[in-house]
C-alpha positions as CSV (number, residue, x, y, z in Angstrom):
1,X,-29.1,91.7,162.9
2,X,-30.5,88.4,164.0
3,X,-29.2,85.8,166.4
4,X,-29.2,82.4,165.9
5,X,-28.5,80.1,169.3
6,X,-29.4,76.5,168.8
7,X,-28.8,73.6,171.2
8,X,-30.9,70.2,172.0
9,X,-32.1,72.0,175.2
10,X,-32.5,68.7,177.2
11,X,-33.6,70.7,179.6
12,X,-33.5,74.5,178.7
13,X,-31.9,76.0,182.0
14,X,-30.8,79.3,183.0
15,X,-27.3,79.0,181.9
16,X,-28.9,79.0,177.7
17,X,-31.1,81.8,178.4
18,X,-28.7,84.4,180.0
19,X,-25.9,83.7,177.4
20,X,-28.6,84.4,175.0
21,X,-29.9,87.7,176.4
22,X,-26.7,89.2,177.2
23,X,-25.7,88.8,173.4
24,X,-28.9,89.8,172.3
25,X,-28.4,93.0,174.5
26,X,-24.7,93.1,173.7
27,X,-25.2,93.4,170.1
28,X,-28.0,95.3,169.9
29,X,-30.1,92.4,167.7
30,X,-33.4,92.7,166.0
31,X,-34.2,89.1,166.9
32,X,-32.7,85.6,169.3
33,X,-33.8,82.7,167.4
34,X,-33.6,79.7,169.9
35,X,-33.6,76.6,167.6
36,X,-34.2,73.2,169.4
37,X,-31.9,70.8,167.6
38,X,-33.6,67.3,166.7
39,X,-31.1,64.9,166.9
40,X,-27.6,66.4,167.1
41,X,-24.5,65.0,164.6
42,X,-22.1,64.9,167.5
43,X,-23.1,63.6,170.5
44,X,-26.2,61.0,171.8
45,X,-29.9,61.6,171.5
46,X,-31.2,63.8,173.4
47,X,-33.0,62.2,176.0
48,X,-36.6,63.9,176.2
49,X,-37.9,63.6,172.8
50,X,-38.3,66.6,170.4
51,X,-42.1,67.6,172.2
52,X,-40.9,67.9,175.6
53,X,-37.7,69.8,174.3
54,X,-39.8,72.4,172.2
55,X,-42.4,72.7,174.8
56,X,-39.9,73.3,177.5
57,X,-38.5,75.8,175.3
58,X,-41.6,77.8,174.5
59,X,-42.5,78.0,178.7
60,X,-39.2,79.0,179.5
61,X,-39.4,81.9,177.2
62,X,-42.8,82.9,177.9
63,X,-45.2,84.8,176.0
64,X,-43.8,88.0,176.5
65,X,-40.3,87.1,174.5
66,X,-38.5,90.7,174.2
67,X,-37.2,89.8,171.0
68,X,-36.6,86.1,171.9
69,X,-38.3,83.5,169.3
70,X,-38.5,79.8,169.7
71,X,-37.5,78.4,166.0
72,X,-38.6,74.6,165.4
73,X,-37.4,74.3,161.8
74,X,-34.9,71.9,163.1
75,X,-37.9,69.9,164.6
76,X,-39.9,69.8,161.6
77,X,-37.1,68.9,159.6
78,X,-36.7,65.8,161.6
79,X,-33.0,63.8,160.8
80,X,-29.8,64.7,161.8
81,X,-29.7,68.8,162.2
82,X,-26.9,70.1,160.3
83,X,-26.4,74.0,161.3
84,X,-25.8,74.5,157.5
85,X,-28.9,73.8,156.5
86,X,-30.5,76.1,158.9
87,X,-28.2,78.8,158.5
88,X,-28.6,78.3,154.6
89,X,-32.8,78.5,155.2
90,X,-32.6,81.5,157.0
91,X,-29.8,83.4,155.0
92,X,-32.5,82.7,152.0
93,X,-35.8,83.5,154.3
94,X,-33.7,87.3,155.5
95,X,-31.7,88.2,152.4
96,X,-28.9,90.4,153.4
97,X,-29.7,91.1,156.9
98,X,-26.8,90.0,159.2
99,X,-26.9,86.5,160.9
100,X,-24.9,86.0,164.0
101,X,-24.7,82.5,164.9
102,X,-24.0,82.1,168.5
103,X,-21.1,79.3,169.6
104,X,-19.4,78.5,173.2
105,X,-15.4,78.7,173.3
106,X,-15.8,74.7,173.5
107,X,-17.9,74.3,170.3
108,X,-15.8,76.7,168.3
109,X,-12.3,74.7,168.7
110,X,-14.5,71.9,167.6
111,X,-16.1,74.3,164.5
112,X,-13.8,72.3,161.6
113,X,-15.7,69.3,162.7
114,X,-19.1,70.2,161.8
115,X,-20.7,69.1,158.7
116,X,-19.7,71.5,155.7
117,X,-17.8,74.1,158.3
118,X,-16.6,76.3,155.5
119,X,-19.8,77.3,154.5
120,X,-21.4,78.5,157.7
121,X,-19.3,81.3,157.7
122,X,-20.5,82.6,154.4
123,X,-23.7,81.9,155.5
124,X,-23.0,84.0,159.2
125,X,-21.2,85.8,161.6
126,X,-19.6,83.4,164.9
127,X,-20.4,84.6,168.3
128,X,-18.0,83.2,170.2
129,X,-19.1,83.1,173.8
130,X,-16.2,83.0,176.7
131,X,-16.5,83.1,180.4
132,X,-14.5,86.3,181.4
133,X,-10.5,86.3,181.0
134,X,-10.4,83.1,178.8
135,X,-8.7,83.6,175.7
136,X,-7.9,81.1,172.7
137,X,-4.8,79.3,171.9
138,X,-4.5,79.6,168.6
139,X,-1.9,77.3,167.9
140,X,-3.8,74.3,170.0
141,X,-6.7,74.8,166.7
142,X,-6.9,72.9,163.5
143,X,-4.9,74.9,160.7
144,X,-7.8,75.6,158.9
145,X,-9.8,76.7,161.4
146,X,-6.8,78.9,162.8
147,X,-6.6,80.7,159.7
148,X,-10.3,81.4,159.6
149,X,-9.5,83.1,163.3
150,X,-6.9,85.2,162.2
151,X,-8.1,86.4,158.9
152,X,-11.8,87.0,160.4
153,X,-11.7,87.9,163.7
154,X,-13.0,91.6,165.1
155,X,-12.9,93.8,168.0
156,X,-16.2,95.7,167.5
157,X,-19.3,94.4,167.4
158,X,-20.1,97.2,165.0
159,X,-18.2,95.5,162.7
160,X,-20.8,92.8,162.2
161,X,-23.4,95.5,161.1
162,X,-21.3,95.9,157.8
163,X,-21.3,93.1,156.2
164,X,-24.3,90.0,156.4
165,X,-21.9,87.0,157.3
166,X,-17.9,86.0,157.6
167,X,-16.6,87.6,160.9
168,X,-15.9,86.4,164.0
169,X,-16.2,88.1,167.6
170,X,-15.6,86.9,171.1
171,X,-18.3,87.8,173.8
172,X,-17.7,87.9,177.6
173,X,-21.2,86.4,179.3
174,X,-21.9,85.7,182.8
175,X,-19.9,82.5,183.5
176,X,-23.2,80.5,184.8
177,X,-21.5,76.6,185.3
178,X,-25.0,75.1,184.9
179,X,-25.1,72.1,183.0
180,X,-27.9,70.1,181.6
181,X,-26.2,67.0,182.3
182,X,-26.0,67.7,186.0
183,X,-29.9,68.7,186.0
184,X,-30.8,65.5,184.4
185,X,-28.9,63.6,187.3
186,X,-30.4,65.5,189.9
187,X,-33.5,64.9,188.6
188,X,-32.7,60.8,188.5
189,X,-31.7,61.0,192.1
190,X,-34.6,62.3,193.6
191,X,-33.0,65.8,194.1
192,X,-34.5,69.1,193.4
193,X,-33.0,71.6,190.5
194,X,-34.8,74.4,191.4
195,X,-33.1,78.1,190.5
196,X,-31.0,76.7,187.9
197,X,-33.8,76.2,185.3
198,X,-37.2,78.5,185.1
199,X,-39.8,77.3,187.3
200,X,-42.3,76.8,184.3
201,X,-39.9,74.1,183.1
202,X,-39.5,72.2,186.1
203,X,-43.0,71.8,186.8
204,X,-43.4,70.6,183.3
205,X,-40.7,67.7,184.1
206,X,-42.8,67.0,186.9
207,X,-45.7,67.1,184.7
208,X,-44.5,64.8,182.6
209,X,-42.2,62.3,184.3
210,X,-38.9,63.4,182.4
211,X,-35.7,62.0,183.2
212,X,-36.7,59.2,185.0
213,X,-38.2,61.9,188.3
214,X,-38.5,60.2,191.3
215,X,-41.6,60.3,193.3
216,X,-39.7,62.1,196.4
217,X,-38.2,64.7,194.2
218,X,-39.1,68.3,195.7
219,X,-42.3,69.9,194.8
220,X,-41.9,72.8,196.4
């Protein structure tokens, strides 16, 4: 089985990489794909451009990626990055090998919103992430989306080994509140994030002046 776990990365901080590695673990997969998204359908640009993003990416995982691999199909694409589209590339670049497309609790009750919804899940299997002891309220979803939870929903990740797409399981991770928001506005304010990103990435922020780093910022 391989993972998918896209994001815009802006920056790349612990709180991406150990969701990623404990479902990669979890689940036993062949392969983490961690797909930079170029400009994202839902929300603002990111604010460093698609270099710094990927390049932040690639130090954070390091050369020695234990199954980890840093996709930039998204960046070469350029445009708006539509998840179908990527899920559709790789369903035809894998065959019938299972594709588990990793989501947060907060992006799934937003799923029906995504562009062409209905087909990701023929394309993959949902990962939905959750902090410990959170469940879903079904009836607070949109119909269609709460049918799709009903009807496809398992207990056992060897379920997803069956079949190459169209089931859904919820994951417990580490509940890391990291945000890459709150980086970025340390950053602005002159204040260090150090321990809740991996050091290669901060130095390359440093490097490279991103998100407006002040001059006093910690360097240590």
């Amino acid at each position: 089985m391989i993972g998918v776990y896209g994001g815009t990365f802006d920056p790349v901080h612990f709180g991406h990489l150990r969701a990623a590695l404990e479902v990669y673990q979890g689940l036993k997969l062949r392969e983490m794909r961690l797909i930079p998204c170029y400009r994202p359908p839902h929300r603002e640009p990111p604010v460093a451009d698609a270099r710094a993003r990927l390049t932040m990416l690639r130090a954070a995982v390091g050369d020695d990626t234990g199954g980890f691999k840093v996709d930039n199909r998204e960046m070469r694409r350029e445009g708006v990055s539509y998840m179908v589209d990527t899920l559709a590339e790789l369903r035809e670049e894998i065959g019938d090998e299972p594709l588990c497309l990793v989501l947060g609790a907060d992006a799934f009750v937003q799923l029906h919103t995504w562009h062409r919804w209905e087909a990701i899940t023929a394309l993959t299997h949902l990962i939905v992430t959750h902090r410990p002891g959170w469940s879903l309220e079904v009836g607070d979803l949109d119909p269609a989306l709460a049918r799709l939870w009903r009807s496809a929903r398992v207990g056992d990740a060897g379920e997803l080994a069956a079949a190459p797409a169209g089931r859904i399981l919820q994951f417990a991770i580490t509940a890391l509140d990291i945000s890459a928001t709150r980086i970025r506005a340390m950053v602005a304010r002159g204040e260090s994030p150090r321990f809740l990103l991996p050091e290669k990435v901060w130095n390359l922020i440093r490097l490279q002046g991103l998100y407006h780093i002040k001059r006093d910022v910690d360097e240590h």
